[in-house]
Phi, psi and omega in degrees: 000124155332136174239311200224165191199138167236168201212079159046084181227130182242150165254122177219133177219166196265151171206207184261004177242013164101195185263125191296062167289127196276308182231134235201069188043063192258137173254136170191152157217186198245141197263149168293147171049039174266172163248101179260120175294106166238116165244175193136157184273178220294151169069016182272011196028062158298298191310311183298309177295316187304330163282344159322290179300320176337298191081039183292295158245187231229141167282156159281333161208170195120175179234148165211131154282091189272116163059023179102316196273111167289112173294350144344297178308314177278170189268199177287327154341280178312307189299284199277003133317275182357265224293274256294319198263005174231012208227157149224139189241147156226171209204142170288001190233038153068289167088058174236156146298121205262044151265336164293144157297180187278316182302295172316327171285325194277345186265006169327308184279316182310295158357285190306313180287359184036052151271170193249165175080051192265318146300304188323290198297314187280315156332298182340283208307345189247331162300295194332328181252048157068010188255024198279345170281022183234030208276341194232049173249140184258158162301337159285348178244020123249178182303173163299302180299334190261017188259295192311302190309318175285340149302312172282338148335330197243277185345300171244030149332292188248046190048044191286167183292297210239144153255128146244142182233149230230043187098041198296355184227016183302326192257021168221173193256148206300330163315286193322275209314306164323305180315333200246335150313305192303318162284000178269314206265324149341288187268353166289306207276306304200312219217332201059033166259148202280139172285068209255153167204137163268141162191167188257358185287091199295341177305299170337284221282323186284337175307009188265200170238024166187161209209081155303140179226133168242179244144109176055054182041016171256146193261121197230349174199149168218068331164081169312150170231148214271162186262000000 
């Protein structure tokens, strides 16, 4: 079954040399719990689709399917109902509050979402990406890898359909940035939630079990990879 789809969705924008395509009819979809790669070199609008599928933003023309459902269709709003009960995010630059403890940022979306066990559920999550004795610890008192981990920790809280992760081992060094691959493919096979990552990383990309490569925003190859 599909979790995600894209339907010949271009991206455009205006700029002083006239109007820019960013993304160029690109078609695909996504199996529930595959892991998928989007690659391509820098400007090649890796980021823009991804925020697409997302429903960061809005194609200029075209479809995207979240679970069946056209994000079009919704206002800003709608999207972000959408993504709190089916979507998780990671970001290369962790994106926590640094006012929050590592326990607080991961129970935030649980909050928000009036769940109930909001503490209960974020423990569970930071044992899990191994971080429960670092739960009343802020984001200045950890590393960069235990910074990322409570981002996936906050990330898969609340059990969502799809992660997307957006260059997610980009800021950290490669032992690290390994460590925190292993816990993203991990926690894919582990729970079966589907896996989208932009990344420049072909190591990386390949650990997926697919791989899109776009070029100038054209989706130019789409590429199982044997296991």
């Amino acid at each position: 079954m599909q979790v995600l789809e894209s339907r010949q969705v271009v991206r455009e924008v205006s700029s002083p040399e006239g109007t820019l395509t960013i993304v160029a009819d690109v078609s695909f979809g996504v199996e529930r719990g595959e892991s998928l790669a989007i690659v391509g070199p820098s400007g090649s609008g890796k980021s823009t689709l991804l925020a697409m599928l997302a429903g960061l933003d809005l194609p200029t023309r075209g479809t995207v399917l979240l679970n069946g459902v056209d994000l079009s269709t919704l206002d800003e709003d709608g999207r972000a109902r959408l993504r709190a009960g089916h979507v998780g995010f990671v970001f290369q630059s962790f994106h926590l509050v640094p006012a929050l403890t590592a326990l607080e940022n991961v129970m935030l979306p649980l909050e928000l979402a009036g769940s109930e066990r909001a503490t209960e559920r974020a423990r569970e999550a930071l044992e899990r990406v191994g971080l429960a004795p670092r739960a009343r610890h802020y984001p200045r008192q950890l590393s960069g890898g235990e910074q990322q981990r409570v981002a996936i920790a906050r990330a898969l809280v609340a059990r969502p359909d799809v992660l997307f992760a957006d260059e997610p081992t980009g800021n950290l060094d490669s032992v690290t940035g390994a460590r925190i691959a292993d816990l993203l493919f991990d926690l894919n096979r582990e729970f079966g939630t589907t896996l989208v990552l932009v990344t420049h990383e072909i190591a990386l990309a390949r650990r997926c079990g697919r791989m899109l490569t776009l070029d100038a925003g054209r989706l130019v190859a789409d590429t199982r990879v044997a296991a």
